[in-house]
Each structure stands twice: as C-alpha cells, then as structure tokens.
C-alpha positions in Angstrom: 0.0 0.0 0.0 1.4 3.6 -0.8 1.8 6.0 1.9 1.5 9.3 2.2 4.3 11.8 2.8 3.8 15.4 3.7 6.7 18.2 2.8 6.7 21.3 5.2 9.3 24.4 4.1 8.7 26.9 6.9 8.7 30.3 6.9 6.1 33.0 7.1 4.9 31.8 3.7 5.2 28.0 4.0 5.3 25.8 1.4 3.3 22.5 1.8 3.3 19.2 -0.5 0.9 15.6 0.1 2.5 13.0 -1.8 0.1 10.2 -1.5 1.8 7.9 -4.2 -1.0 8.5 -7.2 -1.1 12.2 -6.6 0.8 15.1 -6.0 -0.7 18.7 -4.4 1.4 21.5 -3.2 1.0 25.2 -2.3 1.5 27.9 0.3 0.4 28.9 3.5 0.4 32.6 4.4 1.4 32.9 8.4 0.8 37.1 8.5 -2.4 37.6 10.0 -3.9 40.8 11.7 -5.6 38.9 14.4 -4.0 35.7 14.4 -0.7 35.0 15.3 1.6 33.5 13.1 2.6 29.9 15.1 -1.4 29.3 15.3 -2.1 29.8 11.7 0.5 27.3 11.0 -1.0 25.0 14.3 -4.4 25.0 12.5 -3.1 24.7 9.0 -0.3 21.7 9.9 -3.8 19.9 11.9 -6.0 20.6 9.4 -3.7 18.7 6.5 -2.6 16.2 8.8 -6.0 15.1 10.2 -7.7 14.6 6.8 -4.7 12.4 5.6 -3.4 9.2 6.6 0.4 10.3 6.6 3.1 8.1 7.3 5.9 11.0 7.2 6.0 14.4 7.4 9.5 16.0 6.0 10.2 19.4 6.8 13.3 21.5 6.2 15.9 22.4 8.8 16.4 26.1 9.5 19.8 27.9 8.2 19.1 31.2 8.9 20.4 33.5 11.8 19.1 36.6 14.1 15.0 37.0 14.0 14.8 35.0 11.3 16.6 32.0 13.2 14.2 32.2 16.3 10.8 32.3 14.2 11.8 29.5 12.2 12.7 27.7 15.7 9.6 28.3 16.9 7.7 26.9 13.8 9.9 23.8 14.2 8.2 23.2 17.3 5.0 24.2 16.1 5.7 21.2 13.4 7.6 18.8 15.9 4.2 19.4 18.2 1.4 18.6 15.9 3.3 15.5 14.1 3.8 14.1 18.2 0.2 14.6 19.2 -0.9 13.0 15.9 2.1 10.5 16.3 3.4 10.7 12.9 6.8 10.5 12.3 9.0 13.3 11.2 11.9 14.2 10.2 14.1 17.4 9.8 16.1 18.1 6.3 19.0 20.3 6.0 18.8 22.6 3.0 22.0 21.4 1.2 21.1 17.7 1.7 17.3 18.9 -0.3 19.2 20.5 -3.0 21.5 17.4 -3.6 18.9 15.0 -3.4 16.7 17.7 -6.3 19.5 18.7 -8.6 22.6 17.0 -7.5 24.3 20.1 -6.1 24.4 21.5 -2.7 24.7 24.8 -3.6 21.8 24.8 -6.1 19.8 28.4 -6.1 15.9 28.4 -5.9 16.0 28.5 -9.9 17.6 25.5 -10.0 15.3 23.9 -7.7 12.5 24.8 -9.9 14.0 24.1 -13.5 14.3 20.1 -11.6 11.0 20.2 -10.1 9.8 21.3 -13.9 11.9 18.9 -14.9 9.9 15.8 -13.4 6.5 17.2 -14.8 5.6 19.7 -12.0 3.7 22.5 -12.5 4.3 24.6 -9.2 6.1 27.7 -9.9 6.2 29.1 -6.2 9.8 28.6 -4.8 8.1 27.6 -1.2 5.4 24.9 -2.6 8.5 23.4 -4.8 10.9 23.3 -2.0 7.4 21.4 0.1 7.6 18.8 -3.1 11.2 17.9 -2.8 10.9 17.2 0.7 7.9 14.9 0.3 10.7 13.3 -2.7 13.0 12.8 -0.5 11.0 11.4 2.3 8.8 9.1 -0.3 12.3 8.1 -2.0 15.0 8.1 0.7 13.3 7.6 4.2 10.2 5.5 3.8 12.2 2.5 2.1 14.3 2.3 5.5 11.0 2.5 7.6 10.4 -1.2 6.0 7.0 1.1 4.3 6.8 0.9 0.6 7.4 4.2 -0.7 
C-alpha cells in the first residue's frame, strides 16, 4: 500500500506538498495575519492537513538562517515537531544542502535550479516555497520510507 508523505518548508509563507503515491498537491500557507498570530495559523493549517490524511511522514526543512529569522523559524519547528507528536506521525528534519543534492545533484543549487528540476519531473508549481514542500515529500517518499520497511 502507498503511503502518504507530507513536505513542510517553513517560513512565514510556508510551502506545503501531500505526496500520496498516485497524486501530488502542493502550495503555500500565508502565516501574517492581523488577528492571528503567526505559530497558530501554521497549528491550525499543519492539523488541518494532517487530520484529513493518513500520513506516514512528514518532512520538513531544517532552519539555516540567523538573528530574528533563526528564532521564528525555531519556533515553527516546534510548532511542526508538536502537531506530528500529538498526531504521532513520524517526522523528520532536512538540511537545506542535503534537499538541494537530493533535487539537482548540487548542494549549492539556487531556488531557480530547484524549480527548473521540479519542472523537470512534470511539475507544475512555480512558487519557490510549494517546490521546496515537493522535494521534501521526494526525499522522504524516495530516501526515508524504504528504510522504515514502508513501501514508498
């Protein structure tokens, strides 16, 4: 049976991607709110995806970044790490240079680069986020679930 494998790439517009074997959907979340704050928009969104699948792993990609940037990430990685332990779904964290290997070959590929692979395979997303989401839920599908003794 195929299983399905979620791709987070954080950030205040965060890129999501269900992989569910037979089907691909990706796109963006938009964490800026007036009246919401950011870590519970991504709470309700993360719940909301992962409730209405059956997900076997959720990927999502390790912060790089330093100052502010650094400590909002941080805190959406344990917005992530939170949801995927109450649900009890296993996850797993992916360092940026280890995604762009695993999508191009390089570890120094740019976000164009990204994309042109991602077009490459047949997919239409052209929002740097929702492709980055997409490779995550490749490598997970292609890299992790096989050693989970789960057929990708």
């Amino acid at each position: 049976m195929k299983k399905t494998v979620v791709g987070i790439d954080p950030g205040m517009t965060t890129g999501w991607a269900i992989d569910t074997g037979s089907t691909i959907a990706a796109g963006t979340w938009q964490l800026t709110h007036k009246s919401e704050h950011p870590l519970m928009r991504l709470h309700d969104y993360l719940s909301g995806i992962l409730s209405l699948n059956e997900v076997s792993l959720l990927c999502y990609e390790e912060p790089v970044a330093r100052g502010m940037a650094a400590r909002s990430l941080n805190r959406q990685m344990g917005i992530i790490i939170l949801v995927c332990e109450r649900l009890r779904i296993p996850h797993y964290p992916v360092n940026p240079g280890t995604l762009k290997k695993h999508a191009t070959g390089s570890g120094r590929a740019d976000k164009e680069q990204m994309l042109e692979a991602a077009q490459g395979r047949g997919w239409e997303f052209t929002d740097h986020n929702a492709v980055d989401a997409l490779w995550l839920a490749d490598y997970g599908r292609s890299l992790l679930i096989p050693t989970m003794g789960e057929t990708p």
